[in-house]
C-alpha positions as CSV (number, residue, x, y, z in Angstrom):
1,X,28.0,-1.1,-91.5
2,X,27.0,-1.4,-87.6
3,X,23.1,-0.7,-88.9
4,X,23.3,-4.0,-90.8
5,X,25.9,-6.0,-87.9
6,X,22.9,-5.3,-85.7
7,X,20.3,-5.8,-88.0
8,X,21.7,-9.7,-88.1
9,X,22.3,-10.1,-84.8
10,X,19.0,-9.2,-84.1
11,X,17.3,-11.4,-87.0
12,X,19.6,-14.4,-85.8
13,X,18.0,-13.7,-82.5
14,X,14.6,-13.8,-83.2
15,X,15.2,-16.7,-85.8
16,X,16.7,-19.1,-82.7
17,X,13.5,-17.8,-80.6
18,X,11.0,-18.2,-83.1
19,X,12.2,-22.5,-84.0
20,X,12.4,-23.3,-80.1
21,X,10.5,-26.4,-79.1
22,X,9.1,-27.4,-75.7
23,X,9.8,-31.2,-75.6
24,X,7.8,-33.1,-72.7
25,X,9.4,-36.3,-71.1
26,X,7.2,-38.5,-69.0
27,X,8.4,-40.4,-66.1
28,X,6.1,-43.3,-65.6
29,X,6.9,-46.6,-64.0
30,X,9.6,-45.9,-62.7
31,X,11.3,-44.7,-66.0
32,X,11.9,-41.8,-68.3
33,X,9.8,-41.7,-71.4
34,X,11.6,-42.0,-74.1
35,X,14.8,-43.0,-72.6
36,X,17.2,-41.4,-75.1
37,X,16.3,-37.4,-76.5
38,X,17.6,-35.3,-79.1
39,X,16.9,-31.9,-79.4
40,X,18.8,-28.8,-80.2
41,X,20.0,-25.7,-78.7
42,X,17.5,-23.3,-77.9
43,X,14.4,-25.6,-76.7
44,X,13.0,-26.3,-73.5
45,X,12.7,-30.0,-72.2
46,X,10.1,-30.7,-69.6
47,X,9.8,-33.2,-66.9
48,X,6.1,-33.9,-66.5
49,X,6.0,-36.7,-63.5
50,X,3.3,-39.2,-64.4
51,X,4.4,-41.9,-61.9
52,X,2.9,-42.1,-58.3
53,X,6.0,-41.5,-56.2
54,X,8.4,-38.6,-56.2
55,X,11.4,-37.9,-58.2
56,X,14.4,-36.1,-58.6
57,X,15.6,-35.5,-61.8
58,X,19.7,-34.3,-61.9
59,X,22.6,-33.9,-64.4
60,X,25.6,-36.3,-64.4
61,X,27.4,-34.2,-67.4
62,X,29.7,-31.8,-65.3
63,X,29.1,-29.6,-68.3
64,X,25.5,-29.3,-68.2
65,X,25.0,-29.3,-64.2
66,X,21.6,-29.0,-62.9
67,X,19.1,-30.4,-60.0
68,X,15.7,-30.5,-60.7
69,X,14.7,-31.0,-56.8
70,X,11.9,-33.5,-56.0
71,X,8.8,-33.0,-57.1
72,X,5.5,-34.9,-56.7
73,X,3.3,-36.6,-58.9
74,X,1.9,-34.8,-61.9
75,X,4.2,-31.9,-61.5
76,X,6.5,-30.8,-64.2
77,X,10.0,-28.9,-64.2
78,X,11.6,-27.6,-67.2
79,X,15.0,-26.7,-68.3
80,X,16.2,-24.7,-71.7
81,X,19.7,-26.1,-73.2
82,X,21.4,-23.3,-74.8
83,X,25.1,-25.3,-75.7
84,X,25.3,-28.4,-78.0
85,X,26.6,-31.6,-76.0
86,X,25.2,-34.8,-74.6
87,X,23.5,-34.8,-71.2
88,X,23.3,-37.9,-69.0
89,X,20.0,-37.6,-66.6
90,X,19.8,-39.8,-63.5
91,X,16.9,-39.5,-61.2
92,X,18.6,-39.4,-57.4
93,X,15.4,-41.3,-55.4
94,X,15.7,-44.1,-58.2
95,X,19.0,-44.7,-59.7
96,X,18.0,-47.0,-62.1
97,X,16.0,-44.1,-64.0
98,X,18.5,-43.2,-66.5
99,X,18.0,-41.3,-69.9
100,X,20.7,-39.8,-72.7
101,X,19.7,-36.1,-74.3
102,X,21.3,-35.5,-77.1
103,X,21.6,-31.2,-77.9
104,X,22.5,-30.8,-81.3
């Protein structure tokens, strides 16, 4: 019985790890690219800044809390979402970038 509990937790893992997805967002004039994300547990999302200025890219979903830190044009910084939920993005140098992620 515990040969075939691990044998399925082991398949589930490697199952989850083998349907991850890398999913690039741009941030270009001044604005995140698209605007509204869904994706599900288990992939990466990736911040790849195509603007000519700096940004910071932070969580405003006290359940999903992260800072990015600034980074410069064309850098990228990536994140993996493990938990379904809703995630409301903000970059802190320009307010007015806003985006919705959607984990489900």
């Amino acid at each position: 019985m515990f040969n075939k509990i691990f044998f399925l937790v082991v398949l589930s893992a490697l199952c989850t790890t083998a349907y991850s997805e890398e999913h690039i967002i741009s941030q270009n004039e001044l604005k995140f690219n698209p605007p509204i994300k869904v994706i599900k547990p288990g992939d990466t999302l990736t911040f790849r800044n195509s603007d000519s200025v700096v940004h910071n890219i932070i969580s405003q979903t006290e359940e999903f809390q992260f800072d990015l830190g600034k980074f410069k044009p064309g850098m990228m910084r990536s994140l993996q979402f493990k938990s379904k939920g809703v995630v409301d993005i903000e970059c802190t140098v320009h307010p007015s970038m806003k985006m919705t992620l959607f984990i489900f």
